[in-house]
C-alpha positions as CSV (number, residue, x, y, z in Angstrom):
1,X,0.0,0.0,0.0
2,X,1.8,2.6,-1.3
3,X,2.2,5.6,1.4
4,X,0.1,3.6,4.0
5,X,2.0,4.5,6.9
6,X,3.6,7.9,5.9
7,X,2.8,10.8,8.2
8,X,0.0,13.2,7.3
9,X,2.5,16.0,5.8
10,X,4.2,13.5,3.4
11,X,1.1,12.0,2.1
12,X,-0.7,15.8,1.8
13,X,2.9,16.6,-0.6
14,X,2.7,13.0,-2.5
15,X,-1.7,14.1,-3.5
16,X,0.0,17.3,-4.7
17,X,2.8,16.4,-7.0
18,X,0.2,13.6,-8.4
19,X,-2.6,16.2,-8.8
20,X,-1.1,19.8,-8.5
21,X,-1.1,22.4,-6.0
22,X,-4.6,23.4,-5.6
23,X,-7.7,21.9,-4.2
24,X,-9.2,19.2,-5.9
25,X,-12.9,20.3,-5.6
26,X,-13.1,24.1,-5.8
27,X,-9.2,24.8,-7.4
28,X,-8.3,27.4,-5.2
29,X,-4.6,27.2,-5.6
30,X,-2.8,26.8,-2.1
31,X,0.2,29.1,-3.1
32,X,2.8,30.3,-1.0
33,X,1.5,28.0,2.3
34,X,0.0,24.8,2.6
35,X,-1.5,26.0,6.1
36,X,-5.0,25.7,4.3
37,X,-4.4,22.5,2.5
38,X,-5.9,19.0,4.2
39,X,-6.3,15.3,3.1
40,X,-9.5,14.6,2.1
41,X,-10.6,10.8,1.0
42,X,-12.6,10.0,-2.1
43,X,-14.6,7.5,-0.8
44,X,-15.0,8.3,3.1
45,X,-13.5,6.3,5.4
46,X,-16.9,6.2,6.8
47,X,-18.1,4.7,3.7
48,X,-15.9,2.0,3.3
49,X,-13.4,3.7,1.4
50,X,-9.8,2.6,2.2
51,X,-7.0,4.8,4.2
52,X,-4.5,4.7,1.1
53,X,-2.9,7.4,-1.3
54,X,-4.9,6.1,-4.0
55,X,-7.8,7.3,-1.8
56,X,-6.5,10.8,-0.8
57,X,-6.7,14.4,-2.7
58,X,-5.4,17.7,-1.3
59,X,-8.2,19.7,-0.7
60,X,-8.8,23.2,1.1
61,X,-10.1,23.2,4.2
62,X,-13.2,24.6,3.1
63,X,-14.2,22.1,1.2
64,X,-12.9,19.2,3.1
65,X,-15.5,20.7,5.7
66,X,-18.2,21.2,3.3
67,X,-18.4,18.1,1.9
68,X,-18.5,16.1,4.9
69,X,-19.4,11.9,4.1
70,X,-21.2,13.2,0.6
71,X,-20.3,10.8,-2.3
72,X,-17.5,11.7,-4.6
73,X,-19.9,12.7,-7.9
74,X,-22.4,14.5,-5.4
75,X,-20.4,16.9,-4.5
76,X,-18.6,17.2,-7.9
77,X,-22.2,18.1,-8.8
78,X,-22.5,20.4,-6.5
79,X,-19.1,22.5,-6.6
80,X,-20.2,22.8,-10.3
81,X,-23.4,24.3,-8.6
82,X,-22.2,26.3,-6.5
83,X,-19.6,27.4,-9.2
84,X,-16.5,25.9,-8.8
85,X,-14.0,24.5,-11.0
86,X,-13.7,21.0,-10.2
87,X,-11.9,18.5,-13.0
88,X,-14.4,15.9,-13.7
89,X,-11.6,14.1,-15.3
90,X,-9.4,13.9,-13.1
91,X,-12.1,12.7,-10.2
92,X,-12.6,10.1,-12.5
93,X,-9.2,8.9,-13.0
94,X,-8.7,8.9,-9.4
95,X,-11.6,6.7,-8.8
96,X,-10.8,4.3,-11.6
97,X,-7.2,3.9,-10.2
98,X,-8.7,3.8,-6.6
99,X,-11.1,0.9,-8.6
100,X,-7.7,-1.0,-9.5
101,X,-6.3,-1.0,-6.6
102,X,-9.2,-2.0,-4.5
103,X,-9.6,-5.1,-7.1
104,X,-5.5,-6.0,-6.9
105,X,-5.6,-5.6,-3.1
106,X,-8.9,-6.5,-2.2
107,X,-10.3,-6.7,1.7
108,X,-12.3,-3.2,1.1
109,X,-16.1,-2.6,0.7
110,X,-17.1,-0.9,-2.8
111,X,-19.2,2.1,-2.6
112,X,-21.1,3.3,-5.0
């Protein structure tokens, strides 16, 4: 499990040299200071979603908080609402390589 067992810090830098230095729902780059920057999961933990990299996205405090347990496409759906500039893409890339790795590793629930 790649990262599994890094500290918070190193995993927050490994989601942003994979997916860039802003946040992954609302784009607000994080600049000069990562003091606004968080993990956020996918697939909540609370949902069955697994505590690996594949898993994790930087996201802004904000909408780390926002978003709470809501499912990966409802709140694409509603950053788009609200306005935001959130890649559908990418989201979609991440969740077919979280996908993978849940099928190569197995032992985790599959949300939809």
């Amino acid at each position: 499990m790649p990262g599994a067992h890094l500290p918070r810090p190193q995993r927050l830098a490994l989601a942003i040299a994979r997916d860039g230095a802003r946040c992954f729902w609302c784009a607000h780059p994080f600049e000069h200071s990562l003091a606004n920057a968080s993990i956020d999961h996918l697939v909540p933990k609370l949902k069955g979603g697994p505590a690996w990299t594949e898993n994790e996205v930087a996201a802004c405090r904000t909408c780390n908080a926002k978003r709470g347990h809501l499912s990966p496409g409802l709140w694409l759906a509603e950053c788009i609402q609200r306005g935001r500039a959130p890649s559908r893409e990418l989201l979609v890339q991440r969740l077919l390589l979280l996908h993978a790795a849940i099928n190569e590793r197995g032992g985790q629930r599959r949300v939809e």
